[in-house]
N, C-alpha and C positions, 0 to 999 in steps of 0.2 A: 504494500500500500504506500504511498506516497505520500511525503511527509505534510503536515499540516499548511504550512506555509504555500508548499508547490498547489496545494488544492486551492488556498484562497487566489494565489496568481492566475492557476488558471480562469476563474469565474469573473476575478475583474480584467482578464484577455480578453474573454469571450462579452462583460459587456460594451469594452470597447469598439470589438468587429460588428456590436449589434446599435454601433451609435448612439450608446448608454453618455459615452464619453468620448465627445471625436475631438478633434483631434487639433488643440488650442485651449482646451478645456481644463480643470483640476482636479485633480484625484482626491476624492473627501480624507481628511484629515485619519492620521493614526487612532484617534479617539474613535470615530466612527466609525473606521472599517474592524476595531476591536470590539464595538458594539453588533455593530452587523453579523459578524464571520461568528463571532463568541469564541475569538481567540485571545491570549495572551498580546500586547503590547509588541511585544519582540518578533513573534509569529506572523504579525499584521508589516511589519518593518520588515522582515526579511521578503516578505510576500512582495512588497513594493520592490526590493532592491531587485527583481526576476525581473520585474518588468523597463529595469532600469536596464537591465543586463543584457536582455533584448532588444536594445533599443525603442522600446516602448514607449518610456514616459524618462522626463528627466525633472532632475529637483532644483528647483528655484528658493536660494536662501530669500525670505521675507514674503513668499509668494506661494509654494507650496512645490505638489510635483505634476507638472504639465505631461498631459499626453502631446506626443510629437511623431508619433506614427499610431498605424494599424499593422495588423500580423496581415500580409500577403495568403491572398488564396492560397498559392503555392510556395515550397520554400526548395529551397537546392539543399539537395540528400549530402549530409558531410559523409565525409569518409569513413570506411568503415575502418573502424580496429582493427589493432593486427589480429590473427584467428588464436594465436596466447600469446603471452608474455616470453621474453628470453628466459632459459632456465637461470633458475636463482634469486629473479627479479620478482618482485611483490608485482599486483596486479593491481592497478585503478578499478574500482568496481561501480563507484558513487563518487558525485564530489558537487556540493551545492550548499545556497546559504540558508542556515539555521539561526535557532535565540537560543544558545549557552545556559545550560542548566548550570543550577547552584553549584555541584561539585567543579565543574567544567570552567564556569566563571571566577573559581578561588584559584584554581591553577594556574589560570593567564593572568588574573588582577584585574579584573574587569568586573561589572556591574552584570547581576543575574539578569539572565534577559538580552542582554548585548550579542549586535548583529555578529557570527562567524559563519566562518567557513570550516564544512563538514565532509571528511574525506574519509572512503571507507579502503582499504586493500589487502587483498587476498595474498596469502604465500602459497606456495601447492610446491608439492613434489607428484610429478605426473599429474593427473587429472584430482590429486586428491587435495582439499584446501585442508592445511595445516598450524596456520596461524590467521588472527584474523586483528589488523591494524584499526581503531577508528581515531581519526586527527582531527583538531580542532585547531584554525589558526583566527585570529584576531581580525577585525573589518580592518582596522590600520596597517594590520601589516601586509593582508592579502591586498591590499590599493596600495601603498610601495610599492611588491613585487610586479604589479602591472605595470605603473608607471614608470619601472627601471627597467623593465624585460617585454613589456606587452603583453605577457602571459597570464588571463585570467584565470587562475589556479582555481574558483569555485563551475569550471566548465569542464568535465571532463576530456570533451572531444576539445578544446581550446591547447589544454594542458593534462595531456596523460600521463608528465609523469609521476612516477612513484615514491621518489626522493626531491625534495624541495630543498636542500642541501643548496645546490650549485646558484640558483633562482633567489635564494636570502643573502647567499654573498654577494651577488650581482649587486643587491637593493642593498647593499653596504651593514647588510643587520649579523653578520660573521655568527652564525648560531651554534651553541656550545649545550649538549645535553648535561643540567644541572642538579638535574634531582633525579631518581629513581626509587623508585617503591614494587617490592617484588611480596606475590602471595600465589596459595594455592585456593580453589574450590571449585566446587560440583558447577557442570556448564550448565548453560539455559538452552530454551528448548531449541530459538535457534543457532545456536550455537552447535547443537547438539545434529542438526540436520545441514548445517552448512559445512564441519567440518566428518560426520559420517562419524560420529563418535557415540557410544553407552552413555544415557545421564548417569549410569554409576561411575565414571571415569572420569579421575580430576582432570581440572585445567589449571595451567599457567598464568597469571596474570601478571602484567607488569604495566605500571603507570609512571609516565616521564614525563618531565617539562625542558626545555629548550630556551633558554636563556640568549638574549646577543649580546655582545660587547657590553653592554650597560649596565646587565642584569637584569634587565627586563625580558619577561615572558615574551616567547613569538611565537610557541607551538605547544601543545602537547599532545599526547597518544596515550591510549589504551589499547593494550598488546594481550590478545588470548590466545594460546597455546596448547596444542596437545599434548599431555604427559607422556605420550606414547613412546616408549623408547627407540621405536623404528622411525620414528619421522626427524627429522634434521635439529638440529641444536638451533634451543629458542633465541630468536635474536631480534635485540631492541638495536632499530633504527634510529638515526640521529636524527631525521625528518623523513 
């Protein structure tokens, strides 16, 4: 299912193509559209930033966020991915914006709720998924690494890759894995069907944050694991 956010984007898409809101017009206020959707505040923000993302609508400080297109009848098919990953290489699986849960938000030093970027990727040894990454980076730092690189890191097809290492040096942020917290416990259910595992067989967990230069948070990950002794040595990624 699709994340809350992507649902309210697409409904204020579709009333745009239906001339709800053409195209010169304002997008009603975050209050509103958290009244309307019966979402969260952050949910309702990241929902807009889709349509920002799209080239849809753009934000006017003092004014609001003007629609400035419609979505095209047709759209040109992006390419497809490659059919896997190079061996050893994690897999982009997901990668779009989110509102930072509480845990999520004390990690980076940001405010519950605040708009990130949410990046999911797979390990596999052969066809089987092994470890399962989910990444959370900052609205500030994901708009850097655009404006240094071009690379919208919250679009998969934009930016598939797997490591955002090389793309934060670019943006001058030199990011340094600062913290790590390692535990075991029983997986969840999907967990337990994405990596083909027993709910009675622990997993791996590892939680890291990613520090630049400064000391300030620019990343962090939640790393699950199979204890399984035949699957490859767990391994936390720098980004």
């Amino acid at each position: 299912m699709d994340a809350k956010y992507r649902l309210v984007a697409d409904q204020l898409i579709a009333a745009i193509d239906r001339g709800e809101y053409p195209v010169g017009s304002v997008l009603p206020p975050l209050r509103e559209l958290t009244a309307r959707f019966d979402v969260a505040r952050g949910t309702a923000r990241a929902a807009v930033a889709v349509l920002v993302g799209e080239g849809l609508a753009v934000v006017r400080q003092g004014v609001g966020t003007l629609v400035c297109a419609s979505r095209p009848t047709s759209r040109p098919t992006p390419p497809p991915p490659p059919a896997s990953p190079r061996p050893g290489l994690p897999e982009v699986v997901l990668s779009g914006w989110t509102s930072a849960d509480a845990e999520v938000a004390t990690r980076l030093g940001v405010a519950s709720g605040s708009l990130v970027v949410h990046r999911i990727r797979h390990h596999r040894t052969g066809r089987r998924v092994v470890q399962i990454d989910q990444q959370w980076v900052p609205a500030e730092v994901a708009g850097r690494i655009e404006e240094h690189t071009g690379q919208d890191i919250a679009d998969r097809d934009d930016t598939p890759y797997a490591n955002l290492t090389d793309l934060m040096r670019q943006a001058g942020l030199n990011p340094v894995v600062a913290a790590v917290t390692l535990s075991a416990r029983m997986p969840e259910q999907p967990e337990c069907a994405t990596m083909r595992i027993q709910a009675t067989r622990p997993v791996l967990v590892a939680h890291h944050v990613v520090h630049d230069s400064t000391g300030r948070p620019v990343e962090t990950t939640t790393t699950v694991g199979s204890a399984d002794r035949a699957t490859p040595m767990f391994t936390i990624p720098v980004s």
